[in-house]
DSSP file (Angstrom, degrees, kcal/mol; ACC not computed):
  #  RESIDUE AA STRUCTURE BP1 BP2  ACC     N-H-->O    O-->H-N    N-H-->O    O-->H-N    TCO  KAPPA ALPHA  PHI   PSI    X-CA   Y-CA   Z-CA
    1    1 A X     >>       0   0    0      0, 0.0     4,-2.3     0, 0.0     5,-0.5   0.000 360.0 360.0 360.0 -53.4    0.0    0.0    0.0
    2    2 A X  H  >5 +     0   0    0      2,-0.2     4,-2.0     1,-0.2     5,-0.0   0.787 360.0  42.8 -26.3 -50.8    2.9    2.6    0.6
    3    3 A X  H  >5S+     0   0    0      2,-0.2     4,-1.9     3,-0.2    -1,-0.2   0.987 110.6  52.5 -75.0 -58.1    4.3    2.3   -2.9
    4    4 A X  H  >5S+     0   0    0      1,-0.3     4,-1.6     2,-0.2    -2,-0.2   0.750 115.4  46.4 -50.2 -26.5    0.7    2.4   -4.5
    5    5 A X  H  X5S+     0   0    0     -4,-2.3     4,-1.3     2,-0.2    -1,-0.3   0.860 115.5  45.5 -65.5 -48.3    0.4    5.8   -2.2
    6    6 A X  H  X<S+     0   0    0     -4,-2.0     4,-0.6    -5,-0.5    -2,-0.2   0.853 107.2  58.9 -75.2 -12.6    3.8    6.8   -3.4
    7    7 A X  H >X S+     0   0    0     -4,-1.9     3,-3.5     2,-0.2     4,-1.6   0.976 108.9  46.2 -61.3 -89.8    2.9    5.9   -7.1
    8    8 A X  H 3X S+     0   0    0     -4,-1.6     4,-0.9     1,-0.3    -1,-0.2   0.600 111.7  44.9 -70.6  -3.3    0.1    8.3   -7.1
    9    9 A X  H 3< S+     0   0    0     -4,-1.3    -1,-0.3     2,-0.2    -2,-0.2   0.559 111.2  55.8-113.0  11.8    1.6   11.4   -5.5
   10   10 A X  H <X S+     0   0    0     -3,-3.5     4,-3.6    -4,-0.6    -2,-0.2   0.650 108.9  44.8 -88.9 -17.3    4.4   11.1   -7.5
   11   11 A X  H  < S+     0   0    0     -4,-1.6     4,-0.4     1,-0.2    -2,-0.2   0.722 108.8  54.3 -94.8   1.4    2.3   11.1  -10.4
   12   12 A X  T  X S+     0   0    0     -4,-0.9     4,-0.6    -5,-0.3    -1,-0.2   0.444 113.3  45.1 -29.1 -42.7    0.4   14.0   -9.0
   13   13 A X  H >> S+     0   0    0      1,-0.2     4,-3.3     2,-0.2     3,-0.8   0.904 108.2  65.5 -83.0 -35.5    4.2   16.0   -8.6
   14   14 A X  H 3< S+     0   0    0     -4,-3.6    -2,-0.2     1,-0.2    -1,-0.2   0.778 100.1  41.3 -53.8 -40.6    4.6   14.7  -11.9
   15   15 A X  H 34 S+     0   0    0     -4,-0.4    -1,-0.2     1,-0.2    -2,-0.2   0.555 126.9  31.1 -72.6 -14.5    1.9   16.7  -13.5
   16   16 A X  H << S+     0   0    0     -3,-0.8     2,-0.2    -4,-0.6    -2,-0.2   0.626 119.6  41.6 -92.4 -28.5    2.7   20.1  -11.6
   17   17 A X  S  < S-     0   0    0     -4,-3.3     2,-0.0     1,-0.2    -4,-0.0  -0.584  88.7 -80.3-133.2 176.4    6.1   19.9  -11.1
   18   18 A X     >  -     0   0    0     -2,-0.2     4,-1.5     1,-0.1     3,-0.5  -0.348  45.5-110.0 -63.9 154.3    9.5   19.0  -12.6
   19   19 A X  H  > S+     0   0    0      1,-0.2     4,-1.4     2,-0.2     5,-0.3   0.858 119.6  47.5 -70.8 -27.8   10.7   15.4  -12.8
   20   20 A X  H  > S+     0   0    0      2,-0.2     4,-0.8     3,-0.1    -1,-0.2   0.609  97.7  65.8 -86.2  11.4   13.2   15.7  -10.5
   21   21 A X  H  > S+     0   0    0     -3,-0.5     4,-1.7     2,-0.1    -2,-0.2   0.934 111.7  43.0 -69.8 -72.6   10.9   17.5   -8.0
   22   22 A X  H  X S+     0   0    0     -4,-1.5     4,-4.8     2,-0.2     5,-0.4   0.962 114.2  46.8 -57.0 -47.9    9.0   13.8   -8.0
   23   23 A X  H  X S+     0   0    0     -4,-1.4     4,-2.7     1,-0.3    -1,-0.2   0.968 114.4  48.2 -61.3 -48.0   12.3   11.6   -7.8
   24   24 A X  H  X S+     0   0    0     -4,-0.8     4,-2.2    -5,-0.3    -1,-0.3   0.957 115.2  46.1 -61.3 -40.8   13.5   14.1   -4.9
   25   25 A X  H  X S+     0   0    0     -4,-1.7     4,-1.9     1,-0.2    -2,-0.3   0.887 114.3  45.0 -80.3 -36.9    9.7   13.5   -3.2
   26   26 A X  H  X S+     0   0    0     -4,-4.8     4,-5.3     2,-0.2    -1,-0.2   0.939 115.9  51.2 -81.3 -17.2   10.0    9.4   -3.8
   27   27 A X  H  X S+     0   0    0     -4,-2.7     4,-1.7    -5,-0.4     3,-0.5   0.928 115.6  43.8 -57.5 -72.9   14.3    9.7   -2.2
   28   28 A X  H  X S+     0   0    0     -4,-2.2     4,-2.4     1,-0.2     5,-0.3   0.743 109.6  51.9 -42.7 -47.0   12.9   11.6    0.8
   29   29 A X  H  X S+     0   0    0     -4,-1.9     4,-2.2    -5,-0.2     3,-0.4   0.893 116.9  38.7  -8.3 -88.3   10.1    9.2    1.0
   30   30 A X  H >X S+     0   0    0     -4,-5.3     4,-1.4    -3,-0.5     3,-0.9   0.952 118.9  53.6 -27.4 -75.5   12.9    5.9    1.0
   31   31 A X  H 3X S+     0   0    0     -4,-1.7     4,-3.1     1,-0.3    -1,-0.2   0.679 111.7  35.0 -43.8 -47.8   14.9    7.8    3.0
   32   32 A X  H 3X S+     0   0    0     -4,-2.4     4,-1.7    -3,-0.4    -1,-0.3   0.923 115.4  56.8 -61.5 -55.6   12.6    8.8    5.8
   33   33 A X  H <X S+     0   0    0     -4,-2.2     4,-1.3    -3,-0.9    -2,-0.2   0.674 104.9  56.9 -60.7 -43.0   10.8    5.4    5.6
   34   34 A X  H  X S+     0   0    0     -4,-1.4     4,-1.3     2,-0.2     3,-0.3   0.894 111.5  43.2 -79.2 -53.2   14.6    3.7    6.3
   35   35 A X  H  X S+     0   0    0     -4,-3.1     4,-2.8    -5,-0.3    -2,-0.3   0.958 108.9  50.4 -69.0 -21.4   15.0    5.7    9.4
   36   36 A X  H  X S+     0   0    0     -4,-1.7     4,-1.4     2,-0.2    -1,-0.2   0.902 105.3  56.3 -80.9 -35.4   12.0    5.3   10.8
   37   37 A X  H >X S+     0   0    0     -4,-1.3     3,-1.5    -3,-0.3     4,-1.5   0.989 111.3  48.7 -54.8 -82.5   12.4    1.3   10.1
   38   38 A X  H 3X>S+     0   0    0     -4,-1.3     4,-1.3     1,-0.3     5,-1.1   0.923 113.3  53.8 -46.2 -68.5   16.2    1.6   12.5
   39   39 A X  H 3<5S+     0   0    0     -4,-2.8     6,-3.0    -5,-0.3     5,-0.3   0.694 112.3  36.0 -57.4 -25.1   13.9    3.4   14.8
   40   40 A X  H <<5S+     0   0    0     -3,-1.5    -1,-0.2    -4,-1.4    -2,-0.2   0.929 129.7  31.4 -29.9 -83.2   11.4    0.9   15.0
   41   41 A X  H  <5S+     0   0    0     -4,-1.5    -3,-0.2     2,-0.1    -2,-0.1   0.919 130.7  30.9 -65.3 -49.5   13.9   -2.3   15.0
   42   42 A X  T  <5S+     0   0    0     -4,-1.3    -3,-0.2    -5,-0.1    -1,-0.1   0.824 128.5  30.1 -76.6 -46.3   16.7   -0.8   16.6
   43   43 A X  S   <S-     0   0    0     -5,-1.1    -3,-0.2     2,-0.0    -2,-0.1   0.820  95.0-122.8 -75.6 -46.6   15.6    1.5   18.8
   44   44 A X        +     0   0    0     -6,-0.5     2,-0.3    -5,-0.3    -4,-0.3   0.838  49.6 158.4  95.1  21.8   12.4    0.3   19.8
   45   45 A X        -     0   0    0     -6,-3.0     2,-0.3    -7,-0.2    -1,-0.2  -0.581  24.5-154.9 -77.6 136.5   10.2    3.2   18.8
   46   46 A X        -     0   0    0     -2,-0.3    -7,-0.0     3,-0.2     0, 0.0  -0.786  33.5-117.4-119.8 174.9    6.8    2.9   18.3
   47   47 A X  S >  S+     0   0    0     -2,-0.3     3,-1.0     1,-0.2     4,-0.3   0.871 115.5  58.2 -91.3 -32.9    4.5    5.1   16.2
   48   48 A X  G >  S+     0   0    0      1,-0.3     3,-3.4     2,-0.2     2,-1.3   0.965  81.6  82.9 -43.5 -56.3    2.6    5.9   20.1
   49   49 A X  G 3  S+     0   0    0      1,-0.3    -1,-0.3     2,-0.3     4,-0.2  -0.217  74.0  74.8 -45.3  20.8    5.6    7.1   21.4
   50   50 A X  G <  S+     0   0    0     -2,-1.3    -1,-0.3    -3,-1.0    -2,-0.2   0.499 115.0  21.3   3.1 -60.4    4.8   10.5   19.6
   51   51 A X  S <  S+     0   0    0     -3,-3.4    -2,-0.3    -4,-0.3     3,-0.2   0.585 122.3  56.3-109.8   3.6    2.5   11.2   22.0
   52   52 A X  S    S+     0   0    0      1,-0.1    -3,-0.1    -4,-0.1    -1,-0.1   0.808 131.3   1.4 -94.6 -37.9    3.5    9.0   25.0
   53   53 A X  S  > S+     0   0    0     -4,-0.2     4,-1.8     2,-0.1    -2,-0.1  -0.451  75.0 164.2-136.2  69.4    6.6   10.0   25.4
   54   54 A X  H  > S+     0   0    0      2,-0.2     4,-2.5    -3,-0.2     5,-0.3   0.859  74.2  48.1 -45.8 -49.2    7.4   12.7   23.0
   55   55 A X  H  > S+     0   0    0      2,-0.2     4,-2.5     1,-0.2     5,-0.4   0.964 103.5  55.6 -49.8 -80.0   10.6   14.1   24.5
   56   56 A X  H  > S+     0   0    0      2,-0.3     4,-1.7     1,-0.2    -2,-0.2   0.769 114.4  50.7 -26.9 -45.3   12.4   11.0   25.2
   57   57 A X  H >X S+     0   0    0     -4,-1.8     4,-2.1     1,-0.2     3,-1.4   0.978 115.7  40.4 -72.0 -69.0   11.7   10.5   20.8
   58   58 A X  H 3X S+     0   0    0     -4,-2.5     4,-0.5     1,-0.3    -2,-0.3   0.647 110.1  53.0 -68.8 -19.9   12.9   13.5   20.0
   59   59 A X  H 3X S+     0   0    0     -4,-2.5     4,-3.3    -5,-0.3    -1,-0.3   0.889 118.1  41.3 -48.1 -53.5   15.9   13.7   22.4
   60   60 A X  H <X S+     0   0    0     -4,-1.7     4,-0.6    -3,-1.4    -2,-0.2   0.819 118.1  48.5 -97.0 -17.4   17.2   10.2   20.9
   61   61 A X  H  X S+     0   0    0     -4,-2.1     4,-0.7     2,-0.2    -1,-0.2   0.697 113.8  43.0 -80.0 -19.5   16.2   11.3   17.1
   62   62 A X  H  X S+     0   0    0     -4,-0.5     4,-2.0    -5,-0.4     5,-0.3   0.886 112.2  60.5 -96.0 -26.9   18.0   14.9   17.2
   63   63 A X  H  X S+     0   0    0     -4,-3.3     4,-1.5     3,-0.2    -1,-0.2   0.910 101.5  57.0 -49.3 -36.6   21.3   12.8   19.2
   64   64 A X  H >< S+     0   0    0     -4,-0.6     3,-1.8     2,-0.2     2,-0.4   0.730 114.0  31.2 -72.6-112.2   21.3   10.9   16.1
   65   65 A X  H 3< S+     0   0    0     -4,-0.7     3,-0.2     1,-0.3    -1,-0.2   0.354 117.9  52.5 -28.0 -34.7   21.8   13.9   13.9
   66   66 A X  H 3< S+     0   0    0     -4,-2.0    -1,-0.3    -2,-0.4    -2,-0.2   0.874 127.4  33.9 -81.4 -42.3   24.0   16.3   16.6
   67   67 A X    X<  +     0   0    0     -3,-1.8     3,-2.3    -4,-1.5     4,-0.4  -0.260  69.6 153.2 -96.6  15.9   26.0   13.3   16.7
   68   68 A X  G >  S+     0   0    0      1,-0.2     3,-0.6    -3,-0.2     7,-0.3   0.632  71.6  54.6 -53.5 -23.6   26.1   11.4   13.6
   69   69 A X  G 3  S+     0   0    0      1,-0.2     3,-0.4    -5,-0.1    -1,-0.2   0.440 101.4  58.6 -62.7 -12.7   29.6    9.5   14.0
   70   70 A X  G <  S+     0   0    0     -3,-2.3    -1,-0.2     1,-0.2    -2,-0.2   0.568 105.7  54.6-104.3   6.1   28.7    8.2   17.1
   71   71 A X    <>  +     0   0    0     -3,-0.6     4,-1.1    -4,-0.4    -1,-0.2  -0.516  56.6 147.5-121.3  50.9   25.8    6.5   15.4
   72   72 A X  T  4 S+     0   0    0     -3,-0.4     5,-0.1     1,-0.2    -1,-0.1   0.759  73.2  53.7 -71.1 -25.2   27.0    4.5   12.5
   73   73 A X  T >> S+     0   0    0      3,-0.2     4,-4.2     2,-0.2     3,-0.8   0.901  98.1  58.0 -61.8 -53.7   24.6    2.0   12.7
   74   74 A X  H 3> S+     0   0    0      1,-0.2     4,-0.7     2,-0.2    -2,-0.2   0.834 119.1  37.9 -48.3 -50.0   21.5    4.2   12.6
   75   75 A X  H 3< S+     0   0    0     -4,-1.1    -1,-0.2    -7,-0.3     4,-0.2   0.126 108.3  58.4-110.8  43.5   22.9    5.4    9.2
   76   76 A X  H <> S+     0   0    0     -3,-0.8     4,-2.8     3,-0.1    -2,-0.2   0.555 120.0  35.9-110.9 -66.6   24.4    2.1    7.8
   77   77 A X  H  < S+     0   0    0     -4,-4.2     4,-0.3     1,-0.2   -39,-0.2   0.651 115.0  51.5-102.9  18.3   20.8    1.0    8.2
   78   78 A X  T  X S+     0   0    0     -4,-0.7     4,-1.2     2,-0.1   -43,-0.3   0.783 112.3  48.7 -91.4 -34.1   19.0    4.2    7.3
   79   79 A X  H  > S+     0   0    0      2,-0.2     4,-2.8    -4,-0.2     5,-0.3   0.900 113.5  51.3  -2.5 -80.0   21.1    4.5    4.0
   80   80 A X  H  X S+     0   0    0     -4,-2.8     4,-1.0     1,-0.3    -2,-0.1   0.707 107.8  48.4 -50.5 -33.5   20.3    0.6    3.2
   81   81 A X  H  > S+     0   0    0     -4,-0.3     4,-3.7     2,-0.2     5,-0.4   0.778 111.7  48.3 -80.0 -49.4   17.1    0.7    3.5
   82   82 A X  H  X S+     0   0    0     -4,-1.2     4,-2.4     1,-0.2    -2,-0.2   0.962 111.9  47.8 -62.8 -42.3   16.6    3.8    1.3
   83   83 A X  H  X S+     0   0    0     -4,-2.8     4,-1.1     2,-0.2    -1,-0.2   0.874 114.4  49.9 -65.4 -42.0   18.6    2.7   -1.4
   84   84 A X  H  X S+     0   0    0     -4,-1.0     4,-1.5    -5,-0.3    -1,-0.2   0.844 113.1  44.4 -46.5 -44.0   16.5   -0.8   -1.1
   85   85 A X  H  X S+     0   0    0     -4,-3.7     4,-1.9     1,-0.2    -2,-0.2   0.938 116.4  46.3 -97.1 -27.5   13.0    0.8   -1.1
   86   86 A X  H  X S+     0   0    0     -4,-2.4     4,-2.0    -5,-0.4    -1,-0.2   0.817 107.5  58.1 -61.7 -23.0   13.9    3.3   -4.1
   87   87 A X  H  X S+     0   0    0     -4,-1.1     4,-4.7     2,-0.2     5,-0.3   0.905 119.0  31.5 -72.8 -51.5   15.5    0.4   -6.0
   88   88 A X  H  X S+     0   0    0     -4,-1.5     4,-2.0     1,-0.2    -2,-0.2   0.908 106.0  65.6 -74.7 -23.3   12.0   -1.3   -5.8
   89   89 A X  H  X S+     0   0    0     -4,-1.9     4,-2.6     1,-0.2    -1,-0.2   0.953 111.5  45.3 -78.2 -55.2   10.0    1.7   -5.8
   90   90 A X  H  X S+     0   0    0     -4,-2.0     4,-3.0     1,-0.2     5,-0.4   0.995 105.7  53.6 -69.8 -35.3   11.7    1.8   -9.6
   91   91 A X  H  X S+     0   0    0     -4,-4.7     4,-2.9     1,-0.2     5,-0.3   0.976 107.5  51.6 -50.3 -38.7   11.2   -1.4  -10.5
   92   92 A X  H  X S+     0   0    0     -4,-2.0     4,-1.6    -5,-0.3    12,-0.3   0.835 109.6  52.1 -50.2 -39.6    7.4   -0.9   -9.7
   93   93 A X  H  X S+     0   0    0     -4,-2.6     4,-0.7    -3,-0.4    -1,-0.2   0.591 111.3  45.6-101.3 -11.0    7.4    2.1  -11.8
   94   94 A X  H  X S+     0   0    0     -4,-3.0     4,-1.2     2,-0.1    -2,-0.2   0.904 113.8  50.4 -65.3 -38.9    9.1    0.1  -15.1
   95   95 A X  H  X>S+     0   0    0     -4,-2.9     5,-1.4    -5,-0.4     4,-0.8   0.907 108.5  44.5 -75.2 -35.8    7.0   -2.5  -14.7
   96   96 A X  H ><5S+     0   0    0     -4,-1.6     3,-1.1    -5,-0.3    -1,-0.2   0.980 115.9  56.1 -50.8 -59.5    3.8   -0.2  -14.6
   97   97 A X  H 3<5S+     0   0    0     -4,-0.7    -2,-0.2     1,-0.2    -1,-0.1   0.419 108.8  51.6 -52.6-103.5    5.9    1.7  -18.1
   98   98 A X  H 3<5S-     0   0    0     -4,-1.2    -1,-0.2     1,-0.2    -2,-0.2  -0.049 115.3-114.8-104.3 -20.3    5.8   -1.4  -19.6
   99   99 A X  T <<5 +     0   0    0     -3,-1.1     2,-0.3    -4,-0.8    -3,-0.2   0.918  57.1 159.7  86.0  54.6    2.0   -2.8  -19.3
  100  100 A X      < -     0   0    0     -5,-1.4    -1,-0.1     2,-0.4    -5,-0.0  -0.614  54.3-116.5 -61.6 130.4    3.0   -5.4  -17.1
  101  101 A X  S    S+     0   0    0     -2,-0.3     2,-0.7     1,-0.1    -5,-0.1   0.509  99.9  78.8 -70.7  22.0    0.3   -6.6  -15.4
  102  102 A X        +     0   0    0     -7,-0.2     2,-0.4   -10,-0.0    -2,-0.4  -0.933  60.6 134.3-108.7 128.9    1.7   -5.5  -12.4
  103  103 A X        -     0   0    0     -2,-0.7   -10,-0.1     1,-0.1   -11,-0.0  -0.928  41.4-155.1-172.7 148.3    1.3   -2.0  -12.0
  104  104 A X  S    S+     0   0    0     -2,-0.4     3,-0.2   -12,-0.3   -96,-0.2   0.601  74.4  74.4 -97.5 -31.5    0.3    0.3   -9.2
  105  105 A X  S    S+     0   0    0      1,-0.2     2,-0.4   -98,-0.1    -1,-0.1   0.876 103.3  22.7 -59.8 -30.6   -1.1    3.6  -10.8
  106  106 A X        -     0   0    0      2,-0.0     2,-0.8     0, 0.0    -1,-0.2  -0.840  63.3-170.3-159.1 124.5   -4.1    2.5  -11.8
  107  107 A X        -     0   0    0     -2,-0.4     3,-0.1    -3,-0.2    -3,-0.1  -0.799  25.1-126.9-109.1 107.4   -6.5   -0.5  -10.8
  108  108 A X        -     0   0    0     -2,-0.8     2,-0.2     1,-0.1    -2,-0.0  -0.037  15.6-115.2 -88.5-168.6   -9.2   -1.3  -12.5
  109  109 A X        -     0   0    0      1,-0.0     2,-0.4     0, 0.0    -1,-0.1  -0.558  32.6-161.4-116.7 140.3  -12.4   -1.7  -11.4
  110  110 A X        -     0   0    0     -2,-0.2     2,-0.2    -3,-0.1    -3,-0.0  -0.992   7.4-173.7-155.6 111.9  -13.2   -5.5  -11.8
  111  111 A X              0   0    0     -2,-0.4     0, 0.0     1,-0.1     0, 0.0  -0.358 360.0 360.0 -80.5 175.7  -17.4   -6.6  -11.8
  112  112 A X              0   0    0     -2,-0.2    -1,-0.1     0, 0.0    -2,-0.0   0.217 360.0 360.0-127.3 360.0  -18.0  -10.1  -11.8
């Protein structure tokens, strides 16, 4: 569901905006999407923790950043993870460019 969401708002930037305006929207995307995955796995954040303990998140997310050498892990596996979900995120959007029946932009609507 994530990609089919990012399929349609890049092809939403696409029509307003430059193509690398969308390509930048789908990196940050990966990118964001890979840290938040280390914060998860590694860390042990959960999506409550926003509001249950908000400090405590944002203390140990802005250390990461004030501090990025003392965190190699955090961007070892925020890095891997972006470069993994943009790698698929294109394949999804060749396969769609090709009339593959796989394809995320558009589904049609199927009576029986």
């Amino acid at each position: 569901m994530g990609y089919a969401s990012l399929v349609q708002v890049h092809n939403e930037l696409l029509k307003i905006r430059p193509p690398w305006f969308g390509w930048s929207a789908v990196l940050a995307s990966s990118f964001l999407a890979g840290f938040g995955i280390y914060l998860g796995r590694f860390e042990r954040w959960h999506s409550i923790d926003l509001f249950r303990h908000p400090i405590a998140l944002s203390a140990d997310i802005l250390d990461r950043f004030i501090n990025p050498w003392s965190h190699p892990r955090t961007w070892g596996v925020t890095i891997g993870f972006g470069i993994f979900l943009t790698f698929l995120y294109a394949l999804i959007r060749l396969a769609g460019q090709s009339g593959s029946a796989l394809t995320l932009a558009h589904v049609p609507n199927q009576q029986h």
